[in-house]
C-alpha positions as CSV (number, residue, x, y, z in Angstrom):
1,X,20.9,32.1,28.8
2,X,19.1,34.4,26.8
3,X,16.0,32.4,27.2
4,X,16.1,32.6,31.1
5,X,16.7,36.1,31.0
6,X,13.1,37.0,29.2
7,X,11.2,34.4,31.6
8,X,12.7,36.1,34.7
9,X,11.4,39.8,33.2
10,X,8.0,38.5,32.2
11,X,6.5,39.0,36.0
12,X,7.5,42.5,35.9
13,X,6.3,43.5,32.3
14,X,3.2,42.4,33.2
15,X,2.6,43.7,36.5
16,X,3.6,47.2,34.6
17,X,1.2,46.4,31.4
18,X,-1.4,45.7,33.9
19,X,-0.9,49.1,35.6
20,X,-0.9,51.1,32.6
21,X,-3.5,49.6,31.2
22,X,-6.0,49.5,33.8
23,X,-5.7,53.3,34.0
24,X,-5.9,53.8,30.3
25,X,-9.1,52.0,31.0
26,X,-10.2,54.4,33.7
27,X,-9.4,57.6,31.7
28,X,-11.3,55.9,28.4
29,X,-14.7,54.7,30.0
30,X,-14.5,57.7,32.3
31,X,-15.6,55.8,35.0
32,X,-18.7,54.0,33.3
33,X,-19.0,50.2,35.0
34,X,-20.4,49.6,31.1
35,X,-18.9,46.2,30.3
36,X,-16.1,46.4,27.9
37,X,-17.3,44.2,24.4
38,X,-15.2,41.0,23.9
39,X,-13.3,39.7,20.6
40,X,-15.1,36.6,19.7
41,X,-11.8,34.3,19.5
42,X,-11.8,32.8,15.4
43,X,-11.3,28.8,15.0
44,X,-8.2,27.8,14.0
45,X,-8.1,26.8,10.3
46,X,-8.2,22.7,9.7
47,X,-4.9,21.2,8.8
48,X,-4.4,19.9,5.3
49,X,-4.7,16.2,5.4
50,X,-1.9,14.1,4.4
51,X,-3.5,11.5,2.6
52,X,-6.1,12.4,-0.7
53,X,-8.6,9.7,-0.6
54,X,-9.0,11.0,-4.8
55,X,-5.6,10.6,-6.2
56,X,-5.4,12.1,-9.7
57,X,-3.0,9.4,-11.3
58,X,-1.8,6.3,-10.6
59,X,1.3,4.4,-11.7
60,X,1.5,0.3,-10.3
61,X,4.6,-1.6,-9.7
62,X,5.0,-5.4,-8.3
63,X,4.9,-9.1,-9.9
64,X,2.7,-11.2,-12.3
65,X,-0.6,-10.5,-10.1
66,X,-0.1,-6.8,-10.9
67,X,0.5,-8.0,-15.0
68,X,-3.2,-10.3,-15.0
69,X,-0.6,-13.0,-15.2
70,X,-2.9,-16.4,-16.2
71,X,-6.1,-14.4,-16.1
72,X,-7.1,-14.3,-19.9
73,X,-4.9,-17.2,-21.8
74,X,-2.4,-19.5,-20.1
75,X,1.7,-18.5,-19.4
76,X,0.4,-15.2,-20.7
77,X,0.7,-11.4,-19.0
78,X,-3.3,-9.6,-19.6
79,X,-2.4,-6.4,-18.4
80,X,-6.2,-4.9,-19.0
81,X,-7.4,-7.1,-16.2
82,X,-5.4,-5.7,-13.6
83,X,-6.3,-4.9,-10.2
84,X,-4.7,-1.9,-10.2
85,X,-4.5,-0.4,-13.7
86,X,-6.7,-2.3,-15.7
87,X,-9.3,-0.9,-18.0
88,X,-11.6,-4.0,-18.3
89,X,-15.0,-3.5,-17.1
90,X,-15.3,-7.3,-15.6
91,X,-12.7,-6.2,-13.0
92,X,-13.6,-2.6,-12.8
93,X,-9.9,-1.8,-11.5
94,X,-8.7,0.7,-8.8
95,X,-7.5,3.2,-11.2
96,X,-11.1,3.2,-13.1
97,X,-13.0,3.9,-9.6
98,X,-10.7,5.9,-8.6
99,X,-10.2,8.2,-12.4
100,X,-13.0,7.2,-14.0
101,X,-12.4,4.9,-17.6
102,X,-11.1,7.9,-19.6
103,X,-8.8,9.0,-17.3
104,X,-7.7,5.8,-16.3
105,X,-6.6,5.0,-19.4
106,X,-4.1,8.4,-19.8
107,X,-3.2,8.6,-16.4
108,X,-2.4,5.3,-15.2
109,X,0.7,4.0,-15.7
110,X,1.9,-0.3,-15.2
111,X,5.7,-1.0,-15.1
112,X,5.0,-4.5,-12.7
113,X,6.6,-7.1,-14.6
114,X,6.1,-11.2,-14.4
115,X,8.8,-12.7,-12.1
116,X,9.6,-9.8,-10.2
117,X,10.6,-10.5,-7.2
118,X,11.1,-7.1,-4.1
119,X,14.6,-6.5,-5.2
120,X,13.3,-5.5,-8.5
121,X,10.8,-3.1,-6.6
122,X,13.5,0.4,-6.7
123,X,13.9,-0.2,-10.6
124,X,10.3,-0.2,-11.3
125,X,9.7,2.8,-8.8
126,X,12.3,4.7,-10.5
127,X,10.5,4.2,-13.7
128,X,7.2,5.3,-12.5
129,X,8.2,8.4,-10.4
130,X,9.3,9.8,-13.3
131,X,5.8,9.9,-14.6
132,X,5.0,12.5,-11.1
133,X,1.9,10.0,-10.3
134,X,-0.4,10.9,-7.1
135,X,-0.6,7.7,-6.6
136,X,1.5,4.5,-6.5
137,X,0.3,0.8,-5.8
138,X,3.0,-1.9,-4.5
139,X,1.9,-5.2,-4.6
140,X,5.6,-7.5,-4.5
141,X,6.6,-10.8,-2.2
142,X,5.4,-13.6,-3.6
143,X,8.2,-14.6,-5.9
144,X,10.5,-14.0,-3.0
145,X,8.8,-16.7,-1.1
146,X,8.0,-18.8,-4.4
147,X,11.6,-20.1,-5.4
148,X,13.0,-23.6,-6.1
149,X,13.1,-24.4,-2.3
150,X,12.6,-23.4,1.4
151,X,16.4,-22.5,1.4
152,X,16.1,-20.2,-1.5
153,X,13.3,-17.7,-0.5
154,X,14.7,-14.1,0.4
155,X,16.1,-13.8,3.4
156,X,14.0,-11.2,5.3
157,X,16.8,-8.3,5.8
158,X,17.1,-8.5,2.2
159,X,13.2,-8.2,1.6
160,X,13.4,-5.1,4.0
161,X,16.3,-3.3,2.6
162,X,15.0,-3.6,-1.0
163,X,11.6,-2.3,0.1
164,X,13.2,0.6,2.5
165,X,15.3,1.2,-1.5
166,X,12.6,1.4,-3.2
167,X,10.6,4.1,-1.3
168,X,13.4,6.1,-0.9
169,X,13.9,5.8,-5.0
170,X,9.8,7.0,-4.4
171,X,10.5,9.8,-1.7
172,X,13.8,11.4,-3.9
173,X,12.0,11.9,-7.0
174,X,8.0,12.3,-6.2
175,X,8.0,13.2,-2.6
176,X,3.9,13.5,-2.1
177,X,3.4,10.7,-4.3
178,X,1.0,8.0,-2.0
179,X,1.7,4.5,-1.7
180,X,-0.7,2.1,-1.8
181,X,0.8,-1.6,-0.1
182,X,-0.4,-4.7,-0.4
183,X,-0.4,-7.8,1.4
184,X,1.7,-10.8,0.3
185,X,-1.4,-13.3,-0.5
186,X,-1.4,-16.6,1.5
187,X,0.0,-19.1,-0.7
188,X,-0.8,-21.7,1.3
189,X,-4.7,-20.9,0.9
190,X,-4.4,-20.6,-2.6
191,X,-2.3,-24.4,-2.7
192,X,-5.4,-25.4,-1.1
193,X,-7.8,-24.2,-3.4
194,X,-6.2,-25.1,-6.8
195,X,-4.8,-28.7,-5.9
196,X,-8.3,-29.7,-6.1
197,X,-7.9,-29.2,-10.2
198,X,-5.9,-31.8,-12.1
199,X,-5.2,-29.5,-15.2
200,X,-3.7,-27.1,-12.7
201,X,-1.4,-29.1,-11.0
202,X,-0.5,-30.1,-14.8
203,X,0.5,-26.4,-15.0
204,X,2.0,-25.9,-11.7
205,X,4.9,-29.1,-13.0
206,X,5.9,-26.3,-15.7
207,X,7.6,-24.4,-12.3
208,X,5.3,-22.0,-10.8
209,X,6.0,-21.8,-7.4
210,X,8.1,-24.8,-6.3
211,X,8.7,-24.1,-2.7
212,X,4.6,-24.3,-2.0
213,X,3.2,-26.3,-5.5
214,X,5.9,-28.6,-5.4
215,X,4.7,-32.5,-5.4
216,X,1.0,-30.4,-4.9
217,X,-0.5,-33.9,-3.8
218,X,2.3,-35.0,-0.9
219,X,0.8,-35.0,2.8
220,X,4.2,-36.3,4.6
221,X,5.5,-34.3,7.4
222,X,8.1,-33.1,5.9
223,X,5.9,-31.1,2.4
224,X,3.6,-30.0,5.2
225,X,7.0,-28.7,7.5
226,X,7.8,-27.3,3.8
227,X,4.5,-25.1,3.1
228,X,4.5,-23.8,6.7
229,X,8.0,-22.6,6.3
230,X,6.8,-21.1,3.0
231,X,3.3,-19.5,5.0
232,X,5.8,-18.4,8.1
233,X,8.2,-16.3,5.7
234,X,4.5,-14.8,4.0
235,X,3.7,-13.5,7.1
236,X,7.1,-12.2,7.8
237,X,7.5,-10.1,4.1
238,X,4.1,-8.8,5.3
239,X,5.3,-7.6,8.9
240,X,7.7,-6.1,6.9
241,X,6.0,-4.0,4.9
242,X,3.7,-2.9,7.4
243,X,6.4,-1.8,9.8
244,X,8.3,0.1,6.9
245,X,4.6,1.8,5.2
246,X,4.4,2.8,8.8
247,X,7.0,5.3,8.8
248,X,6.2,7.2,5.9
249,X,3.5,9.1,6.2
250,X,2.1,8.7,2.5
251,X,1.9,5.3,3.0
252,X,-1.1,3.0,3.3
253,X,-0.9,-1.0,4.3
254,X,-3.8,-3.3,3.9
255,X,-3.9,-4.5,6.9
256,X,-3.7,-7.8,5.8
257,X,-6.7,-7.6,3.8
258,X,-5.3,-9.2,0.8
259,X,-3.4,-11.7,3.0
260,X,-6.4,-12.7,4.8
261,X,-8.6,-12.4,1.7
262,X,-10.4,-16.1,1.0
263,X,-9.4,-16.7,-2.5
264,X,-11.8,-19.6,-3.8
265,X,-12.0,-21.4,-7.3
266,X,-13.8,-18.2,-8.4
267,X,-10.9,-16.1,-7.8
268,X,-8.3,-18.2,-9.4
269,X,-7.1,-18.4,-12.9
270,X,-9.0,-21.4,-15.0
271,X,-5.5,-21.6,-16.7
272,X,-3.2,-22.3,-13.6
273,X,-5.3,-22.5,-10.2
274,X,-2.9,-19.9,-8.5
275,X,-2.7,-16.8,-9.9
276,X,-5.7,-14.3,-9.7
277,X,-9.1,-14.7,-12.4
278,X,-10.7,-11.5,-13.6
279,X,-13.1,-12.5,-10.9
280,X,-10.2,-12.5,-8.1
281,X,-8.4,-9.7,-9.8
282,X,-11.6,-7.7,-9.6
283,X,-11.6,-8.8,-5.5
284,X,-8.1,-7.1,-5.2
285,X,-9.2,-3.6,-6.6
286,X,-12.0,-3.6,-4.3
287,X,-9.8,-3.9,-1.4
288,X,-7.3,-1.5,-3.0
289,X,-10.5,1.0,-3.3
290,X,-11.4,0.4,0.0
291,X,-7.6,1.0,1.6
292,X,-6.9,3.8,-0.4
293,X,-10.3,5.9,0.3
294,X,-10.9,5.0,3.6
295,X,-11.5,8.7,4.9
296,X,-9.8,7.9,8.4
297,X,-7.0,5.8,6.9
C-alpha cells in the first residue's frame, strides 16, 4: 500500500517543484533569456566481467587423459604431458600458456587419477578447492561409457547428479573459482583410428575400454548396434555437461570441440592407439586455451 500511496503524490510534488523552481529561476537570471549551462551526463562505469580470460592458477581434475595415461611408456600415468597441467614443452599445456613455465609449475595443481570415472569427480574437486585455484579444468566421461558392456555404462541421471555434486563441492568452498569443461571425446572415432594398428588391438585385449574396443575387428550388426549405443550415451554425458556448465556462471563448455575434434594416428598413443600422444595431448590444451580465453566466451 505504501508503494501506491507515493505514486499517487508524485503528480503533485512535481507540479509544485516545477512552480517553485521556475520562479527561483526568474528571481536568479533576473530575467536574462541567457541559456542556463547543462551537466554533461558521466558514462556509467563498465561492469566487472565474470569470466578472467588470465586465470592466476589452475588445479585439473578428470580420468587417465588428464594423467598422460599411455603417452610416454605403456599402462603408465606421464603426468608432465598433460593437457592441462603439464610442464613439457612438446605439449606446451594450458597451464604453461596460460602461467607461463615457472608459474605453471607452483601454481598448478593435478589430482585426475587413471580410471576415474564422474562419480569420482566431487572427491577430486574437494581436493583441489582446497588449494583456492582461479581456475579448474574438468575433463571426466569416458570411463563411464567405457565399461565391460553396453548395460554397464552410467546411467545418465547418475552422470548428472555426480557432476551437479561435484560443482557444488566447487561452489561451497572456492565460489569464483572458473571451470573449464570438456567434451567427452568420441570413442567411436578414436576405435576407428587405432584398430588399424595390430600392436594396439594387442593392448586394447588387456581391458581398456570393452564396451567400444571389444572384439575391435567384428563388423556384425550387433558390435556395430554395440558402438552406436556406446557413441549415443557420449553424446548424452556431453548434453549433460553442457546443460549443467550452463547454469553456473563461471563455467565454460567446449562446445563440443574436443568431441568433434579429429583424433588421427598422430594424436594417439604409440603404446595403445586410444588414449592421447603428446602430439594429441598437445591438440587438447590448444582447445582448452582457446575456450578458456575466448574474450566473448
Amino acid at each position: 500500500m505504501g508503494l501506491v500511496m507515493r505514486r499517487r503524490s508524485l503528480p503533485v510534488f512535481a507540479v509544485m517543484t516545477a512552480v517553485v523552481v521556475g520562479a527561483a529561476g526568474c528571481d536568479a537570471v533576473g530575467g536574462d533569456d541567457s541559456p542556463a549551462v547543462e551537466k554533461k551526463a558521466q558514462p556509467a562505469p563498465s561492469p566487472t566481467p565474470v569470466w578472467d580470460v588470465s586465470p592466476g592458477s589452475v588445479a585439473a581434475v578428470g580420468d587417465s587423459i588428464t594423467r598422460g595415461f599411455d603417452a610416454c611408456t605403456v599402462l603408465s600415468d606421464c603426468p608432465e604431458v598433460s593437457w592441462s597441467t603439464g610442464t613439457s614443452p612438446e605439449v606446451d599445456s594450458l597451464a604453461v600458456r596460460l602461467l607461463g613455465d615457472a608459474r605453471a609449475a607452483t601454481h598448478s595443481w593435478n589430482y585426475a587419477e587413471t580410471g576415474a570415472r564422474m562419480a569420482d569427480l566431487p572427491g577430486q574437486m574437494a581436493q583441489a578447492a582446497t588449494r583456492d585455484p582461479e581456475l579448474v579444468t574438468v575433463m571426466a566421461g569416458s570411463n563411464d561409457a567405457c565399461r565391460q558392456s553396453v548395460a554397464a555404462m552410467t546411467p545418465v541421471t547418475e552422470f548428472r547428479e555426480a557432476f551437479q555434486d561435484a560443482v557444488a563441492t566447487l561452489r561451497r568452498v572456492a565460489p569464483e573459482a572458473q571451470l573449464y569443461v570438456s567434451s567427452v571425446p568420441d570413442l567411436l572415432r578414436l576405435w576407428s583410428e587405432g584398430r588399424t594398428n595390430p600392436l594396439g588391438k594387442q593392448v586394447w585385449k588387456l581391458g581398456i575400454c570393452p564396451s567400444m574396443l571389444g572384439d575391435a575387428d567384428a563388423m556384425d550388426a550387433a558390435a556395430t548396434e554395440r558402438r552406436l549405443s556406446v557413441r549415443d550415451r557420449v553424446e548424452e554425458y556431453n548434453d549433460v555437461l553442457r546443460e549443467v556448465c550452463a547454469k553456473d556462471q563461471r563455467c565454460r563448455f567446449d562446445g563440443d570441440a574436443v568431441y568433434e575434434f579429429e583424433f588421427g594416428t598422430d594424436q594417439l598413443s604409440h603404446w595403445d592407439w586410444f588414449h592421447p600422444s603428446k602430439d594429441g595431448q598437445a591438440r587438447l590444451a590448444e582447445i582448452a586455451y582457446e575456450t578458456v580465453t575466448a574474450e566473448d566466451g
